[in-house]
N, C-alpha and C positions, 0 to 999 in steps of 0.2 A: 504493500500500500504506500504512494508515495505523499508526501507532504501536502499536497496540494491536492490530490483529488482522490480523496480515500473513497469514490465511487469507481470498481476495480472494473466491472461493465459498464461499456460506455452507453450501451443501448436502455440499463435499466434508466443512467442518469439520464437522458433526453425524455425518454416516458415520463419521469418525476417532473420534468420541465413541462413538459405535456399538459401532466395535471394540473400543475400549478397553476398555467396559462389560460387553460379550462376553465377554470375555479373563478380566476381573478376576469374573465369576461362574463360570466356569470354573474356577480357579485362585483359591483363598477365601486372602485376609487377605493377599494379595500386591500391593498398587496400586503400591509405586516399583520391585520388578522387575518389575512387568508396564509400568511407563511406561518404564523405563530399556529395555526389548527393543526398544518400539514406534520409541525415539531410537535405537538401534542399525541397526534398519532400515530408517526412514525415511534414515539419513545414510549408509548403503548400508557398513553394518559386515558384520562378523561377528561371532556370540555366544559364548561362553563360558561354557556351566553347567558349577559345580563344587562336588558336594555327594555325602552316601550317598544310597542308592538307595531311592525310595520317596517322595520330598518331591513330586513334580509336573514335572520337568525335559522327561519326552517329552509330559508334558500342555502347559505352554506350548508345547513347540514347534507340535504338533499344531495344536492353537488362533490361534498365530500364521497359520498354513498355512491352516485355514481360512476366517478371517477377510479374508486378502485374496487368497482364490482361487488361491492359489501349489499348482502341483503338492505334493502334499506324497514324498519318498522318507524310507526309513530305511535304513541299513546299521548292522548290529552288528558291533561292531569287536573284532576277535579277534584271535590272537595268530597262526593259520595264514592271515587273511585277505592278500590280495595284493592292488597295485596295477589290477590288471586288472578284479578283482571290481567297484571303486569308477568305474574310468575306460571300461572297455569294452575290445575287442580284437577284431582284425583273422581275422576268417576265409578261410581258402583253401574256393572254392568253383569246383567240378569242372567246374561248364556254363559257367561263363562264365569260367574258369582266372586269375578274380582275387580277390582279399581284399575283404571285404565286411566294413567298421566295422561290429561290433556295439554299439551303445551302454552305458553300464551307468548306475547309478542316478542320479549324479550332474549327467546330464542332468535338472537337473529347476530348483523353485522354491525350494521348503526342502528342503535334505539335513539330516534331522538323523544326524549321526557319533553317535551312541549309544556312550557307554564307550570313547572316540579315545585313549585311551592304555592299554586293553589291547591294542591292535594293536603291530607292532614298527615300530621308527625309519622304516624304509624304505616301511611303506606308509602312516605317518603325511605323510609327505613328498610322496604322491600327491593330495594337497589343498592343495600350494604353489601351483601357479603358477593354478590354480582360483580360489582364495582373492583371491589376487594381481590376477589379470589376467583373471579372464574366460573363460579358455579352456583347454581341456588338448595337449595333442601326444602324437598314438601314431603308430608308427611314421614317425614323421620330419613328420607333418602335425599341422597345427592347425585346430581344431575351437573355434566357439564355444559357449560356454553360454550358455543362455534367461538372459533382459533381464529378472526379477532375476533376479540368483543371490546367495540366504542361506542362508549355514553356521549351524545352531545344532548344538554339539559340547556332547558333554557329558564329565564327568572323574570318575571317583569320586580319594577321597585319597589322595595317594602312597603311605599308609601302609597300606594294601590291597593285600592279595598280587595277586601276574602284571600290576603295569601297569608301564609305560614312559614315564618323564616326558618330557613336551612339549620338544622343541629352543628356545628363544631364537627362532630361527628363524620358527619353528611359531606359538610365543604371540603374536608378533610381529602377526600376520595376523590378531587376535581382538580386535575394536576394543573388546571389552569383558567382564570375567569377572566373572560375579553367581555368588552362592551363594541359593538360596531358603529354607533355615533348616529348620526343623521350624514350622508354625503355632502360632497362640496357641490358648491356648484355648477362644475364641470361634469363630475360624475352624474349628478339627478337630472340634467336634462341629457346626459346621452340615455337615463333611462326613459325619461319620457320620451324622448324622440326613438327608442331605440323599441325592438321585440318584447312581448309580453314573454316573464321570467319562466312561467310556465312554458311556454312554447320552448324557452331554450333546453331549460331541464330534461324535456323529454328527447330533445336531440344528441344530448352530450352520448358519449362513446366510453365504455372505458379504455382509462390507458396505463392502468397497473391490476394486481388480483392479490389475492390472499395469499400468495406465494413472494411476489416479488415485497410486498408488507413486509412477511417476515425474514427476506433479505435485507432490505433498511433497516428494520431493527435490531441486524444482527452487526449491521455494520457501523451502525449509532453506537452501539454498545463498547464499541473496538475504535473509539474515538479517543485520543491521550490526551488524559487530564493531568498537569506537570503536581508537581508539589509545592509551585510555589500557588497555582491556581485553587488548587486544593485546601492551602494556607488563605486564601481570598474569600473561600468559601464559607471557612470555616468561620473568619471573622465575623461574617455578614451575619451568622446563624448563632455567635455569641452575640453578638451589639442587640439584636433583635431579644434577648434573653433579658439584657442587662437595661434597655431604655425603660427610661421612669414614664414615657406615656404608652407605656405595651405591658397589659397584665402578662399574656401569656405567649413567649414569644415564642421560632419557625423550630420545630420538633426534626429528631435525626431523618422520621422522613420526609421530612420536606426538602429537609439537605441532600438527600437521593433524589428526589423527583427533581430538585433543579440541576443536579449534575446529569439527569439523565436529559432533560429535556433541552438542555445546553448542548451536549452531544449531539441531538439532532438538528439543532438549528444551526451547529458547524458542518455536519454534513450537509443539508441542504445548502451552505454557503461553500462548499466545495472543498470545505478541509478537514483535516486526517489530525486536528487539535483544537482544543477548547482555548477561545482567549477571555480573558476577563470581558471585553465587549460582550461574547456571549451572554453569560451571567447576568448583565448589566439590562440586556433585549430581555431576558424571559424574568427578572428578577420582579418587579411588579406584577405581570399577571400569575406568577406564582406563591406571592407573599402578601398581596393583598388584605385577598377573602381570608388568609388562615391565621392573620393578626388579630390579636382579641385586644383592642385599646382601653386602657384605663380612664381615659378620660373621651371628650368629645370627639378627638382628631380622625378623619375614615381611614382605614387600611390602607388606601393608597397615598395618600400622604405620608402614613407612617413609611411604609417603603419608600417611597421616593427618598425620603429622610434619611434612613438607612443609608441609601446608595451614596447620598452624599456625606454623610459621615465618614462611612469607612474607606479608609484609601488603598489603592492600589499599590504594593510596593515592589 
């Protein structure tokens, strides 16, 4: 692997280019959330949109889904929805006088959770151990999920009636929280002037599979993080510990999900090592939502805070 383009085939790297490309005319004037998704799934995260309704959130996901051939499910997340709707459940069947798993949607590639915190606590929590591990348990057995499995969730703001904020817990498992904005003005009149999003969606092609996926993550994975990077890292994830406006600050695994997700977003930038730059791109949408403030200040501010605290040396 050389220095500079630790993508060893050249043909997966143009396909990644492919998608990318895909994604980003789909989704007009978005290029670092549409790169920041691409590092969340290549490094085998999960996503976090959180914006009003109407910016493009089920359009990325959609797009992601089609782009590398992933089943795509949706479930809308309501207030009367149940654990079972999401996970499946066990039916008694008369001829053969046994319970027969019915699967539910979340067998799949992309679930996108549509609006994950109008649902209540308890059937937010039916995307724990999913999230987690791989796999769900109903009645007393475990079952795995399809090789990927990616959550893109989406959240309108707290400040919108009938939702239910995310558990610590919960956010925990969401290696990374974009907001997509409202577009500039260049981009929102190429959409008005341009194809209905639907129309495109159903056109796009894929141009990666579940195969070549877990090629980039394998080659995410085999990205060199030095020791002095690693020293950078570490700092970020002590200062975060020790700041008087942060009850509880970013846990060892957060310290892994950003060095993981760091890795992918140098591969995607073409190289075969992590620089503190990297860190520096994913360090807000990773450290955000998982900051518990002691006082007024939002999570993102507290990172940003961070970054410029702790120096580079």
């Amino acid at each position: 692997m050389s220095a500079t383009t630790p993508l060893r085939d050249e043909i997966l790297h143009q396909r990644l280019e492919a998608a990318l490309a895909q994604v980003n005319r789909v989704l007009l004037g978005k290029p670092r959330q549409v790169k920041l998704a691409f590092a969340c799934l290549i490094a085998g995260g999960h996503l976090l949109l959180e914006d009003v309704p109407g910016v493009g959130k089920t359009t990325l996901a959609r797009a992601l889904a089609a782009s590398f051939a992933l089943e795509f499910q949706r479930v809308q997340f309501t207030s009367d929805l149940l654990p079972s709707d999401i996970i499946g459940v066990g039916v008694y069947e008369r001829e053969t006088a046994q319970f027969r798993f019915h699967p539910g949607p979340i067998f799949c590639g992309l679930l996108l959770a549509d609006e994950i915190n109008r649902a209540t606590p308890k059937t937010q929590s039916a995307l724990l151990e999913a999230m987690a591990e791989g796999q769900v348990t109903v009645d007393g057995q475990t079952r795995a999920l399809p090789r990927p499995f990616f959550v893109v969730a989406t959240q309108n703001p707290l400040d919108l009636a009938g939702t239910f904020p995310l558990p610590d817990s919960q956010l925990d498992r969401f290696m990374l929280r974009l907001s997509l904005d409202y577009p500039d003005a260049a981009a929102e009149r190429a959409l008005l002037a341009g194809d209905d999003r639907r129309d495109l969606l159903d056109q796009l092609a894929p141009q990666l599979d579940a195969a070549a996926l877990a090629a980039l993550n394998r080659q995410a994975q085999g990205v060199v993080a030095s020791n002095a990077l690693l020293d950078y890292l570490q700092a970020l994830l002590a200062a975060s510990r020790r700041h008087a406006d942060i009850r509880t600050g970013l846990s060892p695994r957060a310290g892994l999900a950003l060095l993981a997700a760091a890795r992918a977003w140098a591969l995607l930038g073409g190289r075969a090592y992590v620089l503190p730059e990297d860190l520096q791109a994913l360090f807000v949408p990773l450290a955000a939502h998982r900051l518990v403030p002691s006082r007024g200040a939002s999570g993102d501010s507290l990172a940003r805070a961070l970054l410029a605290e702790v120096a580079v040396d």
